[in-house]
C-alpha positions as CSV (number, residue, x, y, z in Angstrom):
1,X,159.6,41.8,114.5
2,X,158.2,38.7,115.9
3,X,159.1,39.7,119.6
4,X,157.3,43.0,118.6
5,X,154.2,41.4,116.9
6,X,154.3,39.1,120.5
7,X,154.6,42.1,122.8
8,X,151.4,44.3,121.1
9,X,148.7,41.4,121.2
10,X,149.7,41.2,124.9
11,X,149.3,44.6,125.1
12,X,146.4,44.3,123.9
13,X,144.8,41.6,126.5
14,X,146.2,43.1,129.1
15,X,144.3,46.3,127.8
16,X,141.0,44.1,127.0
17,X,141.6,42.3,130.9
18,X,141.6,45.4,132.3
19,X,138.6,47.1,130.4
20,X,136.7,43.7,131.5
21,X,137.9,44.4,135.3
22,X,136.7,48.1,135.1
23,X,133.4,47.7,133.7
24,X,133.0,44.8,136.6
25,X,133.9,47.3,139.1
26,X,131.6,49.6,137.4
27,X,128.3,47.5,137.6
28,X,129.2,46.2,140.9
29,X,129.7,50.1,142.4
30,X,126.1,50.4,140.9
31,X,124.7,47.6,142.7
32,X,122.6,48.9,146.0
33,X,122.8,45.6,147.3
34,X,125.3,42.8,148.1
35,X,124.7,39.4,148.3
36,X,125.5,37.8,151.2
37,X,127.2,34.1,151.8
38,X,124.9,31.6,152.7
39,X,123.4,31.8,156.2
40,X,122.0,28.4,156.6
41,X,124.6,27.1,158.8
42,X,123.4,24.6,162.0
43,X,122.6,26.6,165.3
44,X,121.2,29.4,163.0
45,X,117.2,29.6,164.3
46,X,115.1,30.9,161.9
47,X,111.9,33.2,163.0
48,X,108.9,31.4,160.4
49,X,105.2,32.1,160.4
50,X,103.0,29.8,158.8
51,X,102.3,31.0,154.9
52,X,99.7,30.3,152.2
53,X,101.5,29.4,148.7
54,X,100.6,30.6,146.0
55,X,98.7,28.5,143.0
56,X,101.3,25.8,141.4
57,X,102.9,27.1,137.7
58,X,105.7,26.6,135.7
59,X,105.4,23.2,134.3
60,X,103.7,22.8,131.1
61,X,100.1,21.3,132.8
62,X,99.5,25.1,134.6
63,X,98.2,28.5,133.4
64,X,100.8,30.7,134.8
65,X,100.4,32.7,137.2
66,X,103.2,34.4,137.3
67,X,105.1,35.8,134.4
68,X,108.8,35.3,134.1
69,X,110.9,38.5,134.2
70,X,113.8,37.4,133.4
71,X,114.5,37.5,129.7
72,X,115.4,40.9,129.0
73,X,116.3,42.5,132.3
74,X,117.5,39.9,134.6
75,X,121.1,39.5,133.0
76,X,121.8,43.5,133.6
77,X,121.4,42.9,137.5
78,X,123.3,41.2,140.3
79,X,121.6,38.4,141.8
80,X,121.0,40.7,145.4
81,X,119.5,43.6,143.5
82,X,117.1,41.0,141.4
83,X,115.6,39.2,144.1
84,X,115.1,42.8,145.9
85,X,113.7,44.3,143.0
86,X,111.4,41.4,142.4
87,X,110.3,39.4,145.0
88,X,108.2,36.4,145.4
89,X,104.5,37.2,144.5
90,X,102.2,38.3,146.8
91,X,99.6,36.2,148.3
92,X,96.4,36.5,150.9
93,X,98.3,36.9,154.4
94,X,97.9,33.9,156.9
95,X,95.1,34.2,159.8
96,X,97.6,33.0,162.0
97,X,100.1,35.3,162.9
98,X,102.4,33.6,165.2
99,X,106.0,33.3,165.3
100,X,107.9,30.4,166.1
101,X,111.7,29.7,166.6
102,X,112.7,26.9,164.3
103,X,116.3,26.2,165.3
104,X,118.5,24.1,162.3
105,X,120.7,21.6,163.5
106,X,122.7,20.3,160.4
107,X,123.1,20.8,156.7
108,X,121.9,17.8,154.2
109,X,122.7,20.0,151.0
110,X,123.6,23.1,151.3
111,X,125.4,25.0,148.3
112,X,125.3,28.0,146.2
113,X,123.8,27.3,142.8
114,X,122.1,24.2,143.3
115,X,118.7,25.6,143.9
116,X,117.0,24.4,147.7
117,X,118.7,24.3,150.6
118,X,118.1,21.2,152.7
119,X,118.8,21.0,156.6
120,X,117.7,19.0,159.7
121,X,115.7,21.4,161.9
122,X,113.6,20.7,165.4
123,X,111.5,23.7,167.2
124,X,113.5,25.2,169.5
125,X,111.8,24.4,173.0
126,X,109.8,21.7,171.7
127,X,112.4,19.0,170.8
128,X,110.6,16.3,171.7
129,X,107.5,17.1,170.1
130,X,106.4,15.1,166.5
131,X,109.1,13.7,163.8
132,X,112.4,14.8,163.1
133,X,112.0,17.0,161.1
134,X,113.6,18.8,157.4
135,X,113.4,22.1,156.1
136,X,113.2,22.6,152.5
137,X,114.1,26.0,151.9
138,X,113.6,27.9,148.3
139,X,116.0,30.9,148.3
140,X,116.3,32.4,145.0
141,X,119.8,34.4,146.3
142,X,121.4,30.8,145.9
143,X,119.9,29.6,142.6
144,X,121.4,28.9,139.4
145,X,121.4,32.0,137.5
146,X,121.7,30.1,134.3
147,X,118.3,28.9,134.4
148,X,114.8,30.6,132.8
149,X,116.4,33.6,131.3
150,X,118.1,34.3,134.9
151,X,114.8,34.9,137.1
152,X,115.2,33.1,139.7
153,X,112.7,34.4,141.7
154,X,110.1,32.9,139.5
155,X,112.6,29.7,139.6
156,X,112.2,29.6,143.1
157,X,108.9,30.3,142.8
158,X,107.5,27.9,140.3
159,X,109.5,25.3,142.8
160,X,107.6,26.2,146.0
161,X,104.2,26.3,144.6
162,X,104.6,22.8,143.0
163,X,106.0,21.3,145.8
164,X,103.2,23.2,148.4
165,X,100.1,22.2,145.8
166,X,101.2,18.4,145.6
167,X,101.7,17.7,149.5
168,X,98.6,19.8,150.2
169,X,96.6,17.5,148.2
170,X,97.7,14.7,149.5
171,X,97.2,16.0,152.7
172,X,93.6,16.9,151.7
173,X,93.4,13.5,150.1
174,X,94.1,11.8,153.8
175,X,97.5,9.7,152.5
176,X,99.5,12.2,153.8
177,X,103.0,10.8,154.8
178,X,101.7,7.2,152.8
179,X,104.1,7.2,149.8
180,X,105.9,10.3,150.5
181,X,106.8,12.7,153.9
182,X,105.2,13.8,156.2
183,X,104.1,17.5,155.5
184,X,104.3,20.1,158.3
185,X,103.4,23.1,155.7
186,X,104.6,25.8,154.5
187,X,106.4,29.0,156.2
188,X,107.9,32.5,155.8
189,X,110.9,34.1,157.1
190,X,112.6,37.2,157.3
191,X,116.6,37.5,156.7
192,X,118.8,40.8,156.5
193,X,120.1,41.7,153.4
194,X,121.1,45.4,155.3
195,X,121.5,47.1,158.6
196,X,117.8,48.3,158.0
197,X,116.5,45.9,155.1
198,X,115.3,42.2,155.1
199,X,114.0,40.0,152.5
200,X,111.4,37.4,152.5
201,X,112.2,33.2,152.2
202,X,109.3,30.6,151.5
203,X,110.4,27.0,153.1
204,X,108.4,23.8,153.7
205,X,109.0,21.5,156.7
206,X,108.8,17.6,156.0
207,X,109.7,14.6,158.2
208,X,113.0,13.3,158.1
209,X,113.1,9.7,156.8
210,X,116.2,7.9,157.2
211,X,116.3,6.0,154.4
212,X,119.0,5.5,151.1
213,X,117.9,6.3,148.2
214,X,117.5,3.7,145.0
215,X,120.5,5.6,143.5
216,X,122.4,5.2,146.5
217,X,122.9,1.1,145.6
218,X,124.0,1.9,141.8
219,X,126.3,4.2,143.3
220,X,128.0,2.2,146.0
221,X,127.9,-0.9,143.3
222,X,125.4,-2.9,145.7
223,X,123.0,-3.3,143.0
224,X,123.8,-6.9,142.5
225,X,123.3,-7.7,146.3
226,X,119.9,-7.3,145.3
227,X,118.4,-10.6,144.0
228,X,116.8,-9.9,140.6
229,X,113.4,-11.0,141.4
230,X,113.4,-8.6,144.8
231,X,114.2,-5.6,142.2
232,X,111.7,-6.2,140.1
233,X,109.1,-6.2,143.0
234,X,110.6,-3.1,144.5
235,X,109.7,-1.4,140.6
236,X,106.5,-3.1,140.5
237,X,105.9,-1.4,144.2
238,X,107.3,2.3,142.6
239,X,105.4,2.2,139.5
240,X,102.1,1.7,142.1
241,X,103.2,4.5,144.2
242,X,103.6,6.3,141.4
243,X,100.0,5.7,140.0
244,X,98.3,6.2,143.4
245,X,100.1,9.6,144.3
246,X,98.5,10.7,140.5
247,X,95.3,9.6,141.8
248,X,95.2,11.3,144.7
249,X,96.8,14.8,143.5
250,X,101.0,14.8,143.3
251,X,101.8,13.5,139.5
252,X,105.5,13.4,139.9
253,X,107.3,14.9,137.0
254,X,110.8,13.7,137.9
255,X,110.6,10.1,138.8
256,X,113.9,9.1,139.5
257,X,116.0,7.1,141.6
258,X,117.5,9.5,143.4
259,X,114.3,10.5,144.2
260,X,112.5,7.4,145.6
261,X,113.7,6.4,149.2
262,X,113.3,2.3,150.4
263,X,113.1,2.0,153.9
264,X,114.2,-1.4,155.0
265,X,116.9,-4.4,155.1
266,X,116.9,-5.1,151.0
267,X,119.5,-7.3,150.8
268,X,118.5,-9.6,153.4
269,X,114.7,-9.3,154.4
270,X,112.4,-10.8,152.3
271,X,109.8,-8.7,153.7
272,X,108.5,-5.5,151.3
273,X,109.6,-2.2,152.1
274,X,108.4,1.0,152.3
275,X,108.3,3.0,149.3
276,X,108.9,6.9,149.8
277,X,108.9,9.6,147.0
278,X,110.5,12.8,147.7
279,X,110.9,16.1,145.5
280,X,108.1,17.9,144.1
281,X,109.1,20.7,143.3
282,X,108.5,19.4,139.4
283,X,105.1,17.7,140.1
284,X,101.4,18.0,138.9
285,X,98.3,18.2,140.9
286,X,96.6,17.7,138.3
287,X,92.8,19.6,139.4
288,X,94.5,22.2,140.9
289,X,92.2,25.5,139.8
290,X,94.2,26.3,137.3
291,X,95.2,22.6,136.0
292,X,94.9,22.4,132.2
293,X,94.6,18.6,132.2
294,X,91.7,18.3,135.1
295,X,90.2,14.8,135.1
296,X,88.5,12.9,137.9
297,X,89.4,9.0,138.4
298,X,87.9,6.8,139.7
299,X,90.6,4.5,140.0
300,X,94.4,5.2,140.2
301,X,95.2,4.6,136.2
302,X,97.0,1.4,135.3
303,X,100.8,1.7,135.9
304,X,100.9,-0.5,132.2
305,X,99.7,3.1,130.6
306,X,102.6,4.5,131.9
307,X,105.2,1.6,131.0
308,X,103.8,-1.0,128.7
309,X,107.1,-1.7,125.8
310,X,109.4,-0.2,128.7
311,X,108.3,3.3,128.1
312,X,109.7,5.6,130.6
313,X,111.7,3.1,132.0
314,X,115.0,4.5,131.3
315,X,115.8,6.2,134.7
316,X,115.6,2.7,136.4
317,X,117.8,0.6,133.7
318,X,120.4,-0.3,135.8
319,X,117.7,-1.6,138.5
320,X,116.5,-3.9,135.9
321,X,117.6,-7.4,135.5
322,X,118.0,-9.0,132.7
323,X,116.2,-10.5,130.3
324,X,113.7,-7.8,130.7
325,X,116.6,-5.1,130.1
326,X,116.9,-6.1,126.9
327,X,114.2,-7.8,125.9
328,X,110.9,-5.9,125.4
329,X,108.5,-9.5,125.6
330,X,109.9,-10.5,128.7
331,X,109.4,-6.5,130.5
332,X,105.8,-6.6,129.2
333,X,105.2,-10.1,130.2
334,X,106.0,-9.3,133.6
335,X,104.4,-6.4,133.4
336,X,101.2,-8.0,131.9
337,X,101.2,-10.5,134.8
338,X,100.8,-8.3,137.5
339,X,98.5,-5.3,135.6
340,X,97.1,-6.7,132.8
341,X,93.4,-7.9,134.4
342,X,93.7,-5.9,137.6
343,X,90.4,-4.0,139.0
344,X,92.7,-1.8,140.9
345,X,93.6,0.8,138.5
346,X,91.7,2.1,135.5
347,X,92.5,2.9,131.7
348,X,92.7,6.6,131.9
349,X,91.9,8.9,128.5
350,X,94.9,10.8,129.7
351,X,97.8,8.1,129.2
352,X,97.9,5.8,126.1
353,X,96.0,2.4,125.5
354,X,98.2,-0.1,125.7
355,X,95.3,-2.7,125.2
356,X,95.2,-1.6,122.0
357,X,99.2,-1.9,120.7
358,X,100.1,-4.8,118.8
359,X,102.4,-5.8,121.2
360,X,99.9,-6.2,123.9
361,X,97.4,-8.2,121.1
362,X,100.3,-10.5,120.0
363,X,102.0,-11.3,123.9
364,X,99.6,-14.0,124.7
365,X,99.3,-15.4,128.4
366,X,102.7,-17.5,128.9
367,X,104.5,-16.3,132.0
368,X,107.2,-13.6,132.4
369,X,110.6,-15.1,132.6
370,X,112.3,-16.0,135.4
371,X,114.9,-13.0,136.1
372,X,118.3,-14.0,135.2
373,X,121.3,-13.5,137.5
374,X,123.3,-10.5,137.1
375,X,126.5,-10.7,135.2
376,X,127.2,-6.7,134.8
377,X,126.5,-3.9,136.8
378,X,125.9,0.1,135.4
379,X,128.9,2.0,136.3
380,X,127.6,5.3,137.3
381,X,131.5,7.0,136.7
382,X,132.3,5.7,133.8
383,X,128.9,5.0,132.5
384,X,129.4,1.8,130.6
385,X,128.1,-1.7,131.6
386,X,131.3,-3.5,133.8
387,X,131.3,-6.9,134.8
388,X,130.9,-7.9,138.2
389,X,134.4,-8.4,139.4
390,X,134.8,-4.5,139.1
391,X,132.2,-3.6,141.7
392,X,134.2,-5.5,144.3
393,X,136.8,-3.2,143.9
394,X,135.0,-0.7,145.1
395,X,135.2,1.0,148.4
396,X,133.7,4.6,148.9
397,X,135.2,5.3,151.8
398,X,138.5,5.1,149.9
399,X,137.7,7.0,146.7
400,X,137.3,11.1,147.5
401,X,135.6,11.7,144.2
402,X,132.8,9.8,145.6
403,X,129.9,11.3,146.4
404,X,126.0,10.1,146.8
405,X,123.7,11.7,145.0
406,X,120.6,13.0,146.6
407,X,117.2,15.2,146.2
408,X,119.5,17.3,147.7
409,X,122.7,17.6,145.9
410,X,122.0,16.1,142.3
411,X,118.8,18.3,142.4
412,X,117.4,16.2,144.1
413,X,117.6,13.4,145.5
414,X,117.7,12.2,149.1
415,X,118.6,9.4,151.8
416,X,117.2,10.6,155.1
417,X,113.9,12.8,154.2
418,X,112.9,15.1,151.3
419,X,115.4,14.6,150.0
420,X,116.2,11.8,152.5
421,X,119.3,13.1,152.3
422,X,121.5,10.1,150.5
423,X,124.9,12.1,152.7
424,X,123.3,12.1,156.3
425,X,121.7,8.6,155.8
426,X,124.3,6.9,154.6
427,X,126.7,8.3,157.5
428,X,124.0,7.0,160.0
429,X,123.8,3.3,157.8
């Protein structure tokens, strides 16, 4: 009886398996289209005219423009006949009509699911003209389908008009290629998805900046080759950046460290580096038409609004030295010393007061404490604090499961441009 009992609820998967397998075969026979493997593969050369994005949405500081789709019907398609069916939004065609070859030469991230593609590119016949260059490419055929009720048009979408709107302004603004990449707009291309169909991609093209990522030192456990003062000066340096790209129209959304780039010789020159933020494709320009927050500065607001008691400092912990780790006097004393009186910045109606917190009223004027030396480092894997004899064991090049994030494979990171691509740079380093 038991052997019996055993045999019938097999039986009865194999049944339910192979109900499963024909309605699979069912829906995909009823698919018109198929999607194809990813084409972005070096030598491919891509046929782009120059594009005008459409206006930002899809963070909470926009009126959308463009509704999502996704919820009720999205989940009955496949992911070719979506992005057929619904396509990009329509927008005012470009004056310029002209078509140019932009040949890509190698992949920084390239994957299915993990939203833009990222490759080294150069125009083909003019390869010594400008920067090296990256192209930042926003198919919704590879994105996630678990995201947004499975539009990922409007995904893909939302992600190019944010990133478009924020280096636009900055370009506008005159600090283009300042904090952040150079920006060499915004294109269209055409790729086949049949013998007599195609389908239209939005892409930007940045500069290439080889340069690791902050991330990339937690990861390789060369934090603590950092001395603790020179960390805190390379924060003090983001936190400006990240009050002067506000000011002038690119309020990132997703300040992280895989997504700030340091160009220069940390470890060993004294002298400041260069600062670089990449990936804004969750960003705010903030009097953008259809901004909901408009406001005019005069000043880039005081990075203290932002971080005054350590708020929204938890991305950079394991930057941070100690005592001002742990220890919310010493952080805001430091903090206090370089922000506090400045005429640089202003105190914006938009972020909170921190003049007015007790903590600020109570600090007094004693100076920040000197930064201790490390005794731990953040250990990324097993994410727990570990003493410092475990970071010398530590050899990437030995250990397969290691691998750097970037704008471009952690969504987003990067070590060599937009994304400075933490893979490419690091292989160049």
């Amino acid at each position: 009886m038991a052997d019996e009992h055993h045999c019938e609820i097999c039986l009865r998967e194999q049944q339910l398996q192979a109900q499963q397998e024909e309605e699979e075969q069912r829906q995909l026979a009823a698919e018109k289209y198929q999607r194809p493997d990813i084409p972005y593969q070096s030598g491919l050369v891509l046929q782009v005219r120059a594009h005008i994005p459409f206006e930002p949405f899809g963070n909470p500081g926009y009126a959308t423009t463009f509704k999502n789709r996704g919820d009720d019907f999205a989940p009955t398609h496949g992911q070719a006949d979506w992005c057929m069916e619904n396509p990009y939004p329509e927008t005012h065609p470009h004056p310029d009509k002209s078509v140019f070859n932009l040949r890509l030469l190698d992949q920084v991230a390239v994957r299915d699911g993990r939203g833009t593609q990222l490759l080294r590119c150069e125009w083909e016949g003019q390869e010594a003209r400008g920067l090296p260059l990256v192209a930042k490419i926003f198919d919704p055929m590879y994105y996630a389908r678990d995201e947004v009720g499975e539009d990922v048009t409007w995904v893909a979408a939302s992600d190019y008009a944010c990133e478009t709107a924020s280096y636009e302004d900055l370009q506008k603004a005159g600090v283009d290629g300042v904090w952040t990449p150079k920006y060499f707009g915004s294109w269209t291309f055409d790729l086949p998805i049949t013998e007599d169909e195609t389908r239209q991609v939005h892409m930007v093209i940045l500069e290439w900046v080889n340069a690791p990522t902050m991330l990339s030192y937690c990861e390789r456990r060369r934090i603590h080759h950092i001395p603790p003062q020179r960390r805190l000066d390379i924060l003090a340096q983001i936190f400006e950046t990240r009050a002067q790209l506000a000011f002038h129209g690119a309020e990132s959304l997703d300040l992280a460290m895989r997504n700030v780039l340091i160009m220069g010789d940390i470890e060993n020159d004294p002298a400041p580096p260069r600062v670089i933020f990449i990936d804004f494709n969750d960003s705010f320009a903030r009097n953008r038409p259809n901004s909901l927050f408009q406001v005019e500065w005069e000043k880039p607001p005081n990075p203290l609004c932002l971080y005054w008691d350590a708020r929204s400092v938890e991305e950079f912990n394991s930057w941070i030295p100690e005592p001002h780790l742990s220890n919310t006097d010493a952080f805001n004393k430091w903090a206090k010393s370089l922000w506090g009186d400045s005429e640089d910045y202003c105190i914006s109606a938009e972020f909170d007061d921190f003049t007015t917190t007790e903590s600020y009223q109570t600090l007094g004027d004693s100076p920040p404490p000197t930064p201790l030396p490390d005794t731990s480092f953040w250990d990324l894997e097993e994410e727990e604090w570990l003493p410092l004899s475990e970071a010398a064991k530590f050899d990437p090049a030995q250990w397969p499961a290691f691998q750097e994030d970037t704008e471009f494979e952690s969504d987003e990171s990067y070590s060599g441009s937009e994304e400075t691509m933490s893979d490419a740079a690091s292989q160049s380093s």
